[in-house]
C-alpha atoms as one frame of an Amber mdcrd trajectory, in Angstrom:
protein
   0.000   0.000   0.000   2.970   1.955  -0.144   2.822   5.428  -2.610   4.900
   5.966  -5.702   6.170   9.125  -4.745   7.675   7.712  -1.581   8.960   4.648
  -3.710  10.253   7.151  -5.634  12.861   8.830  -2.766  16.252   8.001  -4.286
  14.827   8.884  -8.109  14.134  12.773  -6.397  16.890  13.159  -4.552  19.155
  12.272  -8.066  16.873  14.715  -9.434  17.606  17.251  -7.134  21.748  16.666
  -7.335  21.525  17.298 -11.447  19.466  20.362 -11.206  21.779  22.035  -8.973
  24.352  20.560 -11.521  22.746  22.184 -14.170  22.243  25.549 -12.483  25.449
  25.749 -11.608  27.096  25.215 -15.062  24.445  28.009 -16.394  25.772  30.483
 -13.161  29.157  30.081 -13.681  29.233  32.103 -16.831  31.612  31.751 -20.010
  34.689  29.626 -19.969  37.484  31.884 -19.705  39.693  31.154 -22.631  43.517
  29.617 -21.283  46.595  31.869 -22.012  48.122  29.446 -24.734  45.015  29.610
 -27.262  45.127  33.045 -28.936  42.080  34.556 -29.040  41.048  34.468 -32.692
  41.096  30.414 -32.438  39.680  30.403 -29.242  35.943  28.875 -29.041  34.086
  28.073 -25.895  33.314  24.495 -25.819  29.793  25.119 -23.276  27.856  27.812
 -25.165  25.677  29.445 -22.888  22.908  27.806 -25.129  23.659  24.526 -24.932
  23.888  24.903 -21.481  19.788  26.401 -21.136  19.141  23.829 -23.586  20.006
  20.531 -21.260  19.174  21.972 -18.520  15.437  22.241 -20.287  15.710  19.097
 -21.458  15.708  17.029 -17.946  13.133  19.961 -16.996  10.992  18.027 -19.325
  12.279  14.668 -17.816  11.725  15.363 -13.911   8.401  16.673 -15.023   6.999
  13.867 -16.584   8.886  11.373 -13.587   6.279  13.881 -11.251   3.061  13.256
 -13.514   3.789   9.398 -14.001   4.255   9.314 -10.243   1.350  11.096  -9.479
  -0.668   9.398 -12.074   0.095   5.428 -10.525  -0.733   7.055  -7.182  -4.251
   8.010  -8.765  -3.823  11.690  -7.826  -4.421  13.230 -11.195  -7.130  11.650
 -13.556  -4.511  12.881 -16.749  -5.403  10.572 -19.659  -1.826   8.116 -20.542
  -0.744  10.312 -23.304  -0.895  13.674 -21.588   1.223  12.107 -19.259   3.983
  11.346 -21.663   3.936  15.064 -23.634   7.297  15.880 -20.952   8.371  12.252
 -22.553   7.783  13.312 -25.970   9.703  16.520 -25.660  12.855  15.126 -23.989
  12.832  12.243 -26.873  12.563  15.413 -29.891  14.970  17.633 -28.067  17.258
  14.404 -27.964  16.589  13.402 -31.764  17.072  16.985 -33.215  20.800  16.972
 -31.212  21.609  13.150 -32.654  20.578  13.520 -35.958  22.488  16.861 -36.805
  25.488  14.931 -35.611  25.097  11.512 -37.040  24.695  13.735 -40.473  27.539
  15.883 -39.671  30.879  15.948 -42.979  33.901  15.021 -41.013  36.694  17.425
 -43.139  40.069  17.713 -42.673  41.802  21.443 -42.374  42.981  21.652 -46.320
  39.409  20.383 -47.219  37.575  23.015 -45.418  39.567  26.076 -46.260  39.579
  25.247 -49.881  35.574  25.547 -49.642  35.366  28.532 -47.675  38.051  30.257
 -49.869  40.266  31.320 -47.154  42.150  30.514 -43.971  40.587  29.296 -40.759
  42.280  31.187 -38.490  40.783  34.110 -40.647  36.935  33.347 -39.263  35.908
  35.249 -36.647  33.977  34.172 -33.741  30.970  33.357 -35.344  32.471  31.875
 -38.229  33.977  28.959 -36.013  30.905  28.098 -34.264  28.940  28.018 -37.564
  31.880  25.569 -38.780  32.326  23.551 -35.561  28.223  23.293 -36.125  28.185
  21.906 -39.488  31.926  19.707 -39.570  34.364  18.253 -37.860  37.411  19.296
 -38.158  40.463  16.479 -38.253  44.319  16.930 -39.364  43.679  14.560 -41.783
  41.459  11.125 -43.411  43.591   8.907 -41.301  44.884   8.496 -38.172  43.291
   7.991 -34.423  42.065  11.301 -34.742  40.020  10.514 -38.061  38.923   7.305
 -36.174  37.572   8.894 -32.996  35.396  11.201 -35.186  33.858   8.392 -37.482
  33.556   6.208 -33.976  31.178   9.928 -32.559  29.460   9.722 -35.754  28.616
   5.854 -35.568  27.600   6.612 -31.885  25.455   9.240 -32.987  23.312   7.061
 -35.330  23.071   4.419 -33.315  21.860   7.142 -31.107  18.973   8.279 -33.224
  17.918   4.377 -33.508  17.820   4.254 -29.717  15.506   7.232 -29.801  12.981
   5.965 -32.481  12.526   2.575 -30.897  11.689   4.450 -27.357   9.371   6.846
 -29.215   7.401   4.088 -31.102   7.476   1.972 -27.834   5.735   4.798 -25.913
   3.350   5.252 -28.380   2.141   1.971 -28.685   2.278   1.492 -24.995   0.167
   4.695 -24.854  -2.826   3.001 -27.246  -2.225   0.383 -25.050  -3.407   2.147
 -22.013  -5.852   4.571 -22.986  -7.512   2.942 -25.624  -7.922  -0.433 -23.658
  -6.633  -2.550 -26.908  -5.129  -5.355 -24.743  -2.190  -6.106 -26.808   0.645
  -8.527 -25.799   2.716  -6.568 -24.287   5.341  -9.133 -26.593   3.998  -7.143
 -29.177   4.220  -3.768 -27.230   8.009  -4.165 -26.491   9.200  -5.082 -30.173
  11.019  -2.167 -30.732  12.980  -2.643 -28.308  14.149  -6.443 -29.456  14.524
  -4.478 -32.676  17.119  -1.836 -30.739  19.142  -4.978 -29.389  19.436  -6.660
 -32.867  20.391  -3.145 -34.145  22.945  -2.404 -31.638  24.815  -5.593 -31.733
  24.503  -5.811 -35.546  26.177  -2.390 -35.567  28.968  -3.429 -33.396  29.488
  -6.674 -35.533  29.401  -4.466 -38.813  32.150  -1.807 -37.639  34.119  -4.756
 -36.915  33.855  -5.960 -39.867  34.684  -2.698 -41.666  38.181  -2.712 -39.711
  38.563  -5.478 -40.376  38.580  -5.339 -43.604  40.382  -1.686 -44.066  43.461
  -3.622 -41.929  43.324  -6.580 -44.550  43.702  -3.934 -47.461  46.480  -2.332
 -46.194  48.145  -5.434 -44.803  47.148  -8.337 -46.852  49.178 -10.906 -44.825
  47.789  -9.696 -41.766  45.316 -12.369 -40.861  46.385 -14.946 -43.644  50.285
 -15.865 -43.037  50.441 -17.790 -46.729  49.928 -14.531 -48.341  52.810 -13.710
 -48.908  53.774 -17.008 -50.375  50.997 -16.830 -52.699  50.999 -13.705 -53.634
  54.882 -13.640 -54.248  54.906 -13.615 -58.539  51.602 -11.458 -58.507  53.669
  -8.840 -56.639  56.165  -8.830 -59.285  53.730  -8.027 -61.915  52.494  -4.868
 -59.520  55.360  -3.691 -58.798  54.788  -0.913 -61.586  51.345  -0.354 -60.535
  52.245   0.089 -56.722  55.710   2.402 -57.202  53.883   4.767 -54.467  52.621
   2.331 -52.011  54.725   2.411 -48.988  55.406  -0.907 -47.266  54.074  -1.128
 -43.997  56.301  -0.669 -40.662  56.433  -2.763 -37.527  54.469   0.255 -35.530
  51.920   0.042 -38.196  51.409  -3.367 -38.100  51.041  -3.304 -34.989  48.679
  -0.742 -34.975  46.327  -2.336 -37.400  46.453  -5.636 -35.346  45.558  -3.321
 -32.426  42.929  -1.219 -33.645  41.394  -4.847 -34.763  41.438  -6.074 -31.452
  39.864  -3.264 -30.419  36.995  -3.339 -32.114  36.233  -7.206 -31.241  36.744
  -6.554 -27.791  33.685  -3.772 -28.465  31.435  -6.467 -30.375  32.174  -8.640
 -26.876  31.024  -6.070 -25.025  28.375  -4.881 -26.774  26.845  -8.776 -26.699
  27.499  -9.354 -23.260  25.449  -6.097 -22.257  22.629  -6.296 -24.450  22.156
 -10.249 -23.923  22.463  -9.238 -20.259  19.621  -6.472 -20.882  17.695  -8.693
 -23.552  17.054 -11.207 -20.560  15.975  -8.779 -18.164  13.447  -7.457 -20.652
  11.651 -11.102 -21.266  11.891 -11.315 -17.610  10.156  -7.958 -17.568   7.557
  -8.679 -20.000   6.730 -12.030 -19.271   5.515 -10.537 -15.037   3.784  -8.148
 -16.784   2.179 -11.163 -18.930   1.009 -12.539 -15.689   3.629 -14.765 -14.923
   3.656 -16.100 -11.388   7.125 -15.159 -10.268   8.025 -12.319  -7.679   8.986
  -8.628  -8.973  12.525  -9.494  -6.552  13.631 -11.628  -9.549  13.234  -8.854
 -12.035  15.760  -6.989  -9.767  17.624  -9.585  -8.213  20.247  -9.363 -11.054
  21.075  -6.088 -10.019  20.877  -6.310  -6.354  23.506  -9.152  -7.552  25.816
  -6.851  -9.168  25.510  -4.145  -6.800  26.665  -6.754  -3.884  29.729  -8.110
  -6.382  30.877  -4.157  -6.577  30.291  -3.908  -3.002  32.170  -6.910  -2.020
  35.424  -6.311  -4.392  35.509  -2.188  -2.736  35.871  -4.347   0.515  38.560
  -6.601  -1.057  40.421  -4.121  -2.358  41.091  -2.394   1.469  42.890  -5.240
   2.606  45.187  -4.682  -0.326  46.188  -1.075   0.623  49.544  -0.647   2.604
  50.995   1.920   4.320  52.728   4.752   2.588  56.278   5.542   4.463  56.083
   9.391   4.391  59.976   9.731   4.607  60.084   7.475   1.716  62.216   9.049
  -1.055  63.469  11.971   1.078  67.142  10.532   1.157  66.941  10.129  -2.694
  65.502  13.564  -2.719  68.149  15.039  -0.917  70.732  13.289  -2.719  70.055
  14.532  -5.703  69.344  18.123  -4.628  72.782  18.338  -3.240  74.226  16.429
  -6.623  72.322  19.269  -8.374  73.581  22.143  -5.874  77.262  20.740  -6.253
  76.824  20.793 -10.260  75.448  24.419 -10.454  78.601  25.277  -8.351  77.204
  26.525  -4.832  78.537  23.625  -2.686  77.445  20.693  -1.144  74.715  20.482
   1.287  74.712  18.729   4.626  74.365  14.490   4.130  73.750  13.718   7.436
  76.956  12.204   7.644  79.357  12.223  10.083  80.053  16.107  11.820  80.898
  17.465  14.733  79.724  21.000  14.802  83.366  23.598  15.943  83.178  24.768
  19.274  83.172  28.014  20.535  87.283  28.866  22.342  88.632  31.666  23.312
  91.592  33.340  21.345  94.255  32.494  23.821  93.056  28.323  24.434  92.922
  28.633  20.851  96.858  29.609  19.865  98.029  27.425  22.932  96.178  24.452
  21.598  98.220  24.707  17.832 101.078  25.587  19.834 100.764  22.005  21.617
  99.894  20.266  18.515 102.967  20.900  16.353 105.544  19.116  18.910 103.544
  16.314  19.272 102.931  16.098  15.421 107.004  16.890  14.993 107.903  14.070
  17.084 105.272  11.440  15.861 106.689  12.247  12.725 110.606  11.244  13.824
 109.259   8.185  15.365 107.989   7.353  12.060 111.070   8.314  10.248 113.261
   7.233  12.854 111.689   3.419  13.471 112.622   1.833  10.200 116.415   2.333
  10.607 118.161  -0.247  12.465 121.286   1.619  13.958 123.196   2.523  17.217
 121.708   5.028  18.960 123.765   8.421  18.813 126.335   9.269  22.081 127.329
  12.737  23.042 130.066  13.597  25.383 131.147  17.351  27.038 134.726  18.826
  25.358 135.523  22.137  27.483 136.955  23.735  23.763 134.179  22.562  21.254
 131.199  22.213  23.813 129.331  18.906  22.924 130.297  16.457  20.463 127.765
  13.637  18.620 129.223  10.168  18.286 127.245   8.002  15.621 125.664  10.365
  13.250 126.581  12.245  10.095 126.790  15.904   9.873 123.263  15.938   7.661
 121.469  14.203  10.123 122.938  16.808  12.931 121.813  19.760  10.684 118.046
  18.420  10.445 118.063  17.181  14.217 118.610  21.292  14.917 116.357  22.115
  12.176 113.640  19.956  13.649 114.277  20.884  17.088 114.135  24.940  16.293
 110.652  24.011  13.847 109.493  22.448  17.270 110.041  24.873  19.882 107.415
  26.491  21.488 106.666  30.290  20.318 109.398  32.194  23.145 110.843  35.816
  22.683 114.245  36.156  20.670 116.253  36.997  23.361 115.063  34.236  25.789
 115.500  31.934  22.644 119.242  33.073  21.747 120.026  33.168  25.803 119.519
  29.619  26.179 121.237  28.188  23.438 124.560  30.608  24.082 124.312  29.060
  27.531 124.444  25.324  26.123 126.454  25.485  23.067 128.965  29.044  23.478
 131.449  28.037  20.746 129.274  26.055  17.953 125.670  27.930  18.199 126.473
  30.933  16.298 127.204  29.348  12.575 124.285  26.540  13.345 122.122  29.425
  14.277 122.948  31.903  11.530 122.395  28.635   8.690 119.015  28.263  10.184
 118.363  32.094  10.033 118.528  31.857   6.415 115.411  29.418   6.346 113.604
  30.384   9.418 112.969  34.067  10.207 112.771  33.745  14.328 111.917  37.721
  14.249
């Protein structure tokens, strides 16, 4: 006992969402045109009258859902075919769009500016709409481009047949009503069986069509002893076919693809309408007065519906965690590869560092001033270990002061050399005090050779 306008909740509310779709396209004004398309060639793709025109179109649509609704309900005492007049409307508005562009001339740029005399980017603005209207414009007869446009155009007619079959099925179903003829409703619904065999026999034909376009330009394509056969007939075309190109692998495979393609569409195009075909005898045979529930007419989709629902589930199990820091070390890498190649340095690699410290000047010179003895004599260990020899002797003579036993006169120079080099920072005259004190009759000529390399002032 339940009313069709309540049945009818989640049919409203989709109602409501597109209107406010709809109004919002129409209130957001022209498309501002993008700063790479100069202005002469630029063309707004959402007129503002196509935009009043759909949105009057499912005006007509939600207006005859309300009078069909209110009509089961037994609210309004409208005879059937008033009812449908918002149908009938929607269906013309529809059929005036389709047909315009199933009979559209798909031209290519060189085509259309030798009829108008002159260059496209010569039209002005409502030059291009007029042309945009009345062609479509492609680089050329071939190409994906070329096949996208005769793909709309196929669309487009099938479109129209769509359209023709709903409007005779709505009329008959109209006589059906209101003039109480008690047809079959077999009978009532054979325009649509007609649609089905038209769609799929479209699908099979297109196929057929590339199929045969790829077998012209690539004979051996789907028969591999072609080119066997056909080997002494080629010789005898050879003069006939000096301008034919021979194919390339990308072609090839492009033909092969573009057939697979359009089988894949005849599949899917079978599989659909055999799925829909079923639902309609379904349909038809509870309105017959078959003795099934409505829940099998709709089970099939309360079947899909659950299948979607279920693999959405699935598919959150299958989600893992995104590391955020993931790629930051590769980032920074190559920043600092990048910062090192356009010359400003290195960045920090989170290597090793110990950041300096703050000193004061005076811990600061006695520190290097400790350092270079301790480096001096680490480095005479070093020289010093390999050579296996006596140790040097010294003894005291009053008259020559003291006097190295075991060593060469080189090895005396460098030991002074190193030993001034390593002394700690003094003032000259505390320097030259203590070596006159130790060495009164040799210092002077040892001190005034190493005055000539070392400036002690």
């Amino acid at each position: 006992g339940a009313k069709w306008v309540a049945v009818l909740t989640p049919l409203w509310i989709w109602d409501v969402f597109i209107l406010f779709y709809h109004t919002r396209v129409i209130m957001m004004g022209p498309i501002k045109r993008p700063e790479h398309i100069p202005e002469e060639e630029w063309v707004d793709p959402l007129p503002m009258k196509k935009r009043v025109s759909a949105l009057v179109r499912f005006v007509f649509l939600v207006l005859f859902q309300v009078l069909l609704a209110l009509k089961m309900d037994a609210i309004i005492a409208f005879p059937w075919w008033a009812v449908f007049i918002p149908l009938y409307f929607w269906e013309v508005m529809a059929l005036k769009k389709k047909i315009s562009l199933a009979t559209i001339n798909i031209v290519s740029h060189a085509e259309l500016e030798l009829a108008i005399g002159k260059n496209f980017a010569a039209c002005n603005t409502f030059e291009r709409e007029d042309i945009h209207r009345r062609f479509i414009l492609v680089p050329a007869k071939s190409g994906p481009v070329y096949d996208a446009a005769c793909r709309i155009k196929a669309e487009a007619k099938m479109d129209v047949v769509r359209i023709l079959a709903r409007v005779v099925f709505t009329v008959l179903m109209v006589l059906n009503l209101d003039l109480g003829k008690e047809w079959s409703w077999w009978i009532v619904f054979i325009p649509i069986f007609v649609m089905v065999v038209c769609i799929v026999g479209s699908s099979f034909q297109n196929w057929v069509e590339v199929q045969a376009e790829a077998a012209k330009r690539d004979p051996s394509l789907f028969d591999q002893t072609a080119d066997v056969e056909q080997g002494y007939a080629q010789m005898d075309d050879d003069a006939k076919n000096d301008d034919d190109q021979p194919l390339t692998d990308e072609e090839k495979e492009e033909l092969k693809a573009k057939v697979a393609q359009a089988a894949y569409r005849v599949l899917g195009t079978c599989c659909t309408q055999c799925f829909f075909l079923v639902l309609l005898c379904v349909l038809v045979g509870k309105m017959q007065g078959a003795g099934y529930s409505w829940l099998v007419i709709i089970s099939p989709f309360l079947a899909a519906g659950g299948l979607v629902l279920c693999c959405l589930a699935c598919t959150i199990f299958c989600v893992s965690e995104v590391d955020e820091n993931a790629g930051l070390a590769d980032f920074d890498t190559r920043v600092n590869e990048a910062t090192a190649a356009a010359g400003y340095g290195a960045t920090y690699d989170g290597g090793d560092y110990t950041p300096p410290t703050t000193e004061q000047p005076g811990q600061q010179q006695q520190q290097e001033q400790q350092s270079v003895p301790s480096s001096s004599t680490d480095t005479r260990a070093a020289e010093a270990k390999p050579i296996s020899k006596p140790p040097p002797t010294a003894t005291w003579d009053p008259e020559k002061g003291e006097i190295w036993q075991n060593t060469t006169q080189d090895e005396e120079n460098e030991e002074t050399t190193n030993e001034v080099i390593s002394a700690p920072k003094q003032e000259k005259s505390d320097l030259l005090d203590n070596i006159e004190d130790a060495q009164p009759a040799v210092v002077e000529p040892q001190l005034s050779e190493a005055s000539e390399d070392f400036d002690l002032d």
